[in-house]
C-alpha positions in Angstrom: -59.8 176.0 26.8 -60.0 175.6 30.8 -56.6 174.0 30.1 -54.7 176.7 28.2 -56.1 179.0 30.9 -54.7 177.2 33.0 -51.4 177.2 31.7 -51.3 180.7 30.8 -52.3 181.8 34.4 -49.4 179.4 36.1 -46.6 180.8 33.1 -47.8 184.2 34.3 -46.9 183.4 37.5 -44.3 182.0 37.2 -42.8 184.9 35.1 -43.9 187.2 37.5 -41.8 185.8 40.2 -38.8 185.4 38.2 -38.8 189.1 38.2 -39.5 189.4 41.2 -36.6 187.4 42.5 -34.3 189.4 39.4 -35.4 192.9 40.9 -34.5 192.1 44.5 -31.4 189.9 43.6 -30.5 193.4 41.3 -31.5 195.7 44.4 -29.0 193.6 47.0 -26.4 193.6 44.4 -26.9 197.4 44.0 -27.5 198.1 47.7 -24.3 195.4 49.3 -22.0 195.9 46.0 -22.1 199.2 44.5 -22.8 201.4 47.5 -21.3 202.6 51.4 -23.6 203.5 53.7 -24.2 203.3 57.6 -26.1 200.5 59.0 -26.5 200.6 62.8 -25.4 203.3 65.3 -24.7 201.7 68.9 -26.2 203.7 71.2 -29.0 204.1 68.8 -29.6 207.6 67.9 -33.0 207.7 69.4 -31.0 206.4 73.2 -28.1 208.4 73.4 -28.0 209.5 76.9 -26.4 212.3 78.2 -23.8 210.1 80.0 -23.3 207.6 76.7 -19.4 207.9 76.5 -19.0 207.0 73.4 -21.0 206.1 69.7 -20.4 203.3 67.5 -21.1 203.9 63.7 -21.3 200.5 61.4 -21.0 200.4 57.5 -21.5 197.7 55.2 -18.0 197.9 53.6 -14.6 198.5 55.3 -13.1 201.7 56.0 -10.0 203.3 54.6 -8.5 204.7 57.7 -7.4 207.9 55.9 -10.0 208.9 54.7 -12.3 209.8 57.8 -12.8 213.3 58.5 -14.8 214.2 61.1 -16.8 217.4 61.5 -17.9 218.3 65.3 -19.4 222.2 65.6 -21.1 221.2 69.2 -17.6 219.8 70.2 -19.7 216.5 72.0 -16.8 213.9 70.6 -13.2 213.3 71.1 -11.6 212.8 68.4 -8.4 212.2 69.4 -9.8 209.3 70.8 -10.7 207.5 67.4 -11.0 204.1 66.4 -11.3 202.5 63.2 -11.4 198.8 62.7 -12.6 197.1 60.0 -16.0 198.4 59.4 -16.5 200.6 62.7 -16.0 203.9 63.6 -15.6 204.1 67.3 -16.0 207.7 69.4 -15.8 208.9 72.5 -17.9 211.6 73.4 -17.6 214.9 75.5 -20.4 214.3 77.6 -20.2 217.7 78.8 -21.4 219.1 76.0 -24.2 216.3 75.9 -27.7 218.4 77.6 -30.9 216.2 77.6 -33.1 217.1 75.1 -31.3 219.4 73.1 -30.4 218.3 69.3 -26.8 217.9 68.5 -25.3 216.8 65.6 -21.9 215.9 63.6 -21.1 215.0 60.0 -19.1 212.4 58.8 -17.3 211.9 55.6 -15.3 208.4 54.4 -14.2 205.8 51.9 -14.5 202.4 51.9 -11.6 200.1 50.8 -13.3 199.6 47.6 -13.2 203.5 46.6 -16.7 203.8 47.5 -17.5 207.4 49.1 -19.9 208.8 52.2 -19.1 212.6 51.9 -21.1 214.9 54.7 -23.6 212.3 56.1 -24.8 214.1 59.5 -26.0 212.2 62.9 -28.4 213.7 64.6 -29.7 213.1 68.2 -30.9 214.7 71.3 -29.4 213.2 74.5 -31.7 211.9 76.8 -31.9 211.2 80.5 -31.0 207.5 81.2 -29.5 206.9 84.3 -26.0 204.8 84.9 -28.4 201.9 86.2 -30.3 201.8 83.2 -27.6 202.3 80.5 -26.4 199.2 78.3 -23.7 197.1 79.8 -21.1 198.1 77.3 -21.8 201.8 77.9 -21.5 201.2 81.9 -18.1 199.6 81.8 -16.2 202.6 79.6 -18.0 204.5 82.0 -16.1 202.4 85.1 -13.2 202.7 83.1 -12.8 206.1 82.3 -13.9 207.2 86.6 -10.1 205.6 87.3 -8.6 207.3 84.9 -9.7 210.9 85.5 -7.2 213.3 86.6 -7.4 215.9 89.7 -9.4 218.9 88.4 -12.5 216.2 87.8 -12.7 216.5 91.8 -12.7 220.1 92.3 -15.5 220.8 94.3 -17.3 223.3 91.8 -18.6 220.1 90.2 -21.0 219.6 93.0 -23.2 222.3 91.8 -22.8 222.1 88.2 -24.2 221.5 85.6 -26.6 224.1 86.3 -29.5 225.0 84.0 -32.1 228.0 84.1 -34.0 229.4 81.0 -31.4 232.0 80.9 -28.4 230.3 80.9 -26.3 227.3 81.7 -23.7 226.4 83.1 -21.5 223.5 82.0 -17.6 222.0 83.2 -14.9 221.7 80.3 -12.4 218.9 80.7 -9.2 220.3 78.5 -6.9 218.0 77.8 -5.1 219.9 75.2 -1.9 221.3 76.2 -1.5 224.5 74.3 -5.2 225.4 76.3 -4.2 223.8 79.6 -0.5 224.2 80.3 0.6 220.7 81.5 0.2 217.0 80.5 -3.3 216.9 82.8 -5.0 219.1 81.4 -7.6 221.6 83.5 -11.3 222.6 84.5 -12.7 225.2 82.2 -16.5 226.3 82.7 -18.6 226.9 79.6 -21.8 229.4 80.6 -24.3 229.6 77.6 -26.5 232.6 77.5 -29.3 232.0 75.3 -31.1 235.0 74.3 -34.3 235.9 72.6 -35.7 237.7 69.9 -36.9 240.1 72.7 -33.2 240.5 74.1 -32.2 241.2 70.5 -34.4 243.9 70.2 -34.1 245.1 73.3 -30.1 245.4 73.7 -28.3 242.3 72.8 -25.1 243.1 74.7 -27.1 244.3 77.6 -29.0 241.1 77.6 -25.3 238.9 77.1 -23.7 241.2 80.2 -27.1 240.1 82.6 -27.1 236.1 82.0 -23.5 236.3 81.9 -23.6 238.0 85.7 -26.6 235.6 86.3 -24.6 232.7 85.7 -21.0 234.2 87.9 -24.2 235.0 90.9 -25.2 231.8 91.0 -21.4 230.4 91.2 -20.8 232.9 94.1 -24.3 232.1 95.7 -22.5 228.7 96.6 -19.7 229.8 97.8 -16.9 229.7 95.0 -14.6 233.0 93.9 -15.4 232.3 89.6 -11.8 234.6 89.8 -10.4 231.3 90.8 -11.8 229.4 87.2 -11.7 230.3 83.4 -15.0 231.2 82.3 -16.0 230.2 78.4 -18.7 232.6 76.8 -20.7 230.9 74.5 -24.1 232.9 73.1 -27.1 231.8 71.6 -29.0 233.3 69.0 -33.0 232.2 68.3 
């Protein structure tokens, strides 16, 4: 009896890890075969600095080039700077629109080579503040790269004192490159201010409350000594 025991408990066994090994070896034909999904973001999502110049998405199946659409609504990548190869989706971001700590995000839709499909997967990540020293090798030298490249209006001396952040408003520089915007092959300095406003300021007189940042914002500028008639201001408002 202690025999047939025996042998029933080590078929048991047995059994139980040949299913085992069948439900995992099903699961990694499922999850590697039949579908497409991301598997790393360099930086990852939870180190994006506000300097990173550009993000690296990874799938486990290669990309059909034209299929990627891209949907940006905080503008913080380039697109016409673009790479696919193979399985990677390289970006370069518009770092001025990356502020520490606040949540941005962009969707993503694609097909892989084999007709499988991504459609609307969002990234999501608040920047935060790493300094060049203490950035990743890879993200220091595009960094390097990019300084030589820059044209004049990245040394106008209005970037000395922006960015510039209160709880009312900030104030951000807009790199244009886009000729139909800036006029030339350059390109030109736009400044973004962003008045954020509060369910008080709605109440209260939103266009009264837009009008004061706004002038907040153009104070500051003239408070060091720069005519804002000289640069193209870019409203942007922000609702709670």
């Amino acid at each position: 009896m202690g025999r047939l025991q025996h042998y029933l408990n080590k078929r048991t066994l047995l059994l139980t890890g040949a299913a085992l090994v069948l439900c995992v070896g099903t699961y990694v034909i499922y999850r590697h075969v039949l579908t497409f999904y991301v598997t790393a973001v360099n930086p990852s999502l939870s180190s994006v600095s506000y300097q990173s110049p550009f993000m690296k998405i990874y799938f486990n199946k290669p990309i059909k080039k034209e299929s990627v659409k891209v949907t940006d609504p905080y503008n913080i990548l380039r697109e016409d700077k673009l790479t696919i190869t193979n399985d990677e989706l390289f970006i370069y971001t518009n770092t001025n629109n990356l502020y520490v700590d606040k949540t941005v995000s962009f969707t993503i839709s694609l097909e892989s080579k084999d007709g499988y499909k991504i459609d609307d997967e969002t990234i999501s990540f608040s920047p935060q503040k790493i300094s060049f020293e203490k950035l990743p090798e890879d993200q220091r030298k595009v960094i390097k790269q990019l300084e030589q490249h820059k044209p004049s209006y990245y040394t106008d001396p209005v970037l000395k004192v922006i960015p510039h952040s209160t709880l009312d408003y900030d104030i951000q520089p807009n790199f244009v490159t886009n000729r139909s915007l800036a006029g030339d092959d350059e390109g030109a300095l736009l400044i973004n201010i962003t008045v954020h406003l509060s369910n008080i300021d709605l109440r209260e007189g939103r266009s009264d409350a837009i009008a004061r940042y706004f002038t907040g914002a153009k104070d500051y500028l003239v408070s060091k000594g720069f005519n804002t008639d000289n640069y193209s201001l870019n409203l942007i408002v922000v609702e709670p």
